[in-house]
C-alpha angles and dihedrals in degrees: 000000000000080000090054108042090032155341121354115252112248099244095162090056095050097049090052089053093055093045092048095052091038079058091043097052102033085218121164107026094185106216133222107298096198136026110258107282093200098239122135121229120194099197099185106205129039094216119119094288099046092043090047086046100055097043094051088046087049101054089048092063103258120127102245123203126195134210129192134173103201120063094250120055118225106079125205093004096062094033105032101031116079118230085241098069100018119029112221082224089067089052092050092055094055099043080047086058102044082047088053087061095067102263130143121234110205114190136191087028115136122204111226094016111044087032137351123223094256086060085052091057099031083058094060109275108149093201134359134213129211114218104150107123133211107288105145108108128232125228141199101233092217122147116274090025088125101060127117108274093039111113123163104236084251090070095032091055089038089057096052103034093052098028098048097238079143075076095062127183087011086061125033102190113182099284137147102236099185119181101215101045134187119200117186126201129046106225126102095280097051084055093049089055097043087049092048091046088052089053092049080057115261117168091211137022128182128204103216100201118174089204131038126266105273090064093052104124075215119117106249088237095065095045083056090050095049091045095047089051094054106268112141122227113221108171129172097053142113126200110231103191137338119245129223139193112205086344090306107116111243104170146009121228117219138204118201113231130200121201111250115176129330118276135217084289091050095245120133099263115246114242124195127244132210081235118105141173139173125227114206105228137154095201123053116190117187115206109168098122148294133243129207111272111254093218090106103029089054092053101043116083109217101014101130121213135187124248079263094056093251111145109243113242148157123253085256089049097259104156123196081255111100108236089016134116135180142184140149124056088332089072105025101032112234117349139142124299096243087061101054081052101058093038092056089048092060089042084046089054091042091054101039076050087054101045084048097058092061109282 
């Protein structure tokens, strides 16, 4: 009713001050809910939903391993999540804490390439959980995307997560600054990457958006902060092609779009126009989605995807593979932190049923 009449409640706030002070305070440490079973859980990928997985595996008395295929554990939220809106202090913490439990955080381990799920099993893992996200980017496939200054905003927010350009000029990672910059896409993400390229300092950044502002997947909090920092907002447009001078990217050619009928998202349809316009830039981001990588998929026998790469699972995480659970992005494509959580608590309560049961 207060949203209606008024506004919103800031529910995000709230939550970060409790979990602040819950962090503060280290109150409560909840302790270990089950002796040890002596049953062995390979979670692959320390994202939120592996993390949240393998604690909640943990407490109930199983022996969690993790394996992750970067050299920091955390996943999306220390390579995709910008310092600005998520410390990478708070994510140790966490990772500390999931450590505390007993479980084993295994780095530089990549699913598909260093070990295959059947190794998992055939070395004595009695289930195994997915939590590997969906960190492939998508790209346009227009003509110049391969020239020297275009990223995807997967790499851009990689570089300087892992790299400290957040640290700037006290760090210089191996990053593109550009001065003029182009960020296409409109949803969180996109925002991330045009914020982050403001802070490398970048005089102007551009938001390239096919649709208007009220279709942006974005939260409307981020799209205020990205406009309050300087990031213009240029919707209805589409780029057409990206344009080099001796294979260094110099502009970006756009195609203005108008809104017909709703598609199968429920989104007014963009619709192409004969009008047409060039921005000059020196950094192209490209920000229109990720899918889960097929490195896993393609080496396991029997584990069933979807025609978008998304693993096939229940709504408890049950995959078509025998002995094999999965939640988070890797399931539902990209989604919000808080879902991949929520998903991976009710795969953690299926398996610990199924190792109970005699597994």
């Amino acid at each position: 009713m207060v949203g209606k009449r008024g506004q919103p409640v800031a529910i995000g706030g709230l939550e970060r001050y409790v979990a602040d002070w819950q962090r503060r305070m280290r109150y409560p440490d909840a302790p270990l809910e089950a002796r040890p079973t002596g049953k062995r859980v390979a979670v692959v990928g320390s994202g939120p939903a592996g993390l949240t997985c393998a604690a909640d595996l943990a407490r109930s008395g199983h022996q969690v391993s993790v394996f992750e295929a970067l050299h920091v554990p955390g996943g999306v939220l220390v390579y995709g999540i910008p310092e600005f809106r998520l410390p990478k202090q708070i994510v140790q913490e966490e990772v500390d804490y999931v450590r505390s439990l007993g479980v084993d955080i295994r780095l530089d381990m990549v699913g598909g390439q260093t070990f295959t799920l059947d190794e998992l099993l055939a070395s004595g893992y009695h289930a195994i959980f997915l939590g590997t996200g969906a960190g492939l980017p998508q790209f346009l496939g227009v003509p110049g995307e391969d020239l020297i200054g275009i990223y995807s905003a997967n790499e851009f927010l990689v570089r300087i997560n892992l790299m400290k350009a957040y640290l700037f000029p006290e760090y210089d990672p191996p990053v593109t600054r550009g001065e003029r910059v182009a960020v296409i896409g409109g949803g969180n993400v996109a925002m991330d990457a045009a914020r982050c390229a403001l802070r490398l300092g970048a005089k102007e950044v551009v938001l390239l958006y096919r649709r208007t502002e009220a279709e942006m997947p974005a939260r409307r909090e981020e799209m205020d902060n990205a406009r309050e920092e300087g990031i213009t907002f240029r919707t209805l447009s589409s780029p057409l092609a990206f344009l080099g001078d001796n294979g260094r990217l110099v502009a970006v050619e756009c195609q203005e779009m108008e809104l017909g009928e709703p598609d199968e998202s429920g989104r007014r349809r963009p619709i192409p126009t004969q009008r047409r316009f060039t921005l000059e830039i020196d950094l192209g981001i490209i920000a229109v989605g990720t899918t889960p990588n097929p490195l896993v998929p393609t080496t396991t026998p029997g584990l069933q995807t979807s025609a978008k790469g998304t693993v096939v699972a229940t709504k408890t995480g049950e995959t078509t593979r025998p002995q094999v659970w999965a939640a988070g992005d890797v399931v539902s494509g990209a989604a919000t932190v808080i879902s991949a959580i929520g998903q991976a608590k009710k795969a953690a309560q299926a398996i610990s049923t199924f190792l109970q049961n005699g597994a």
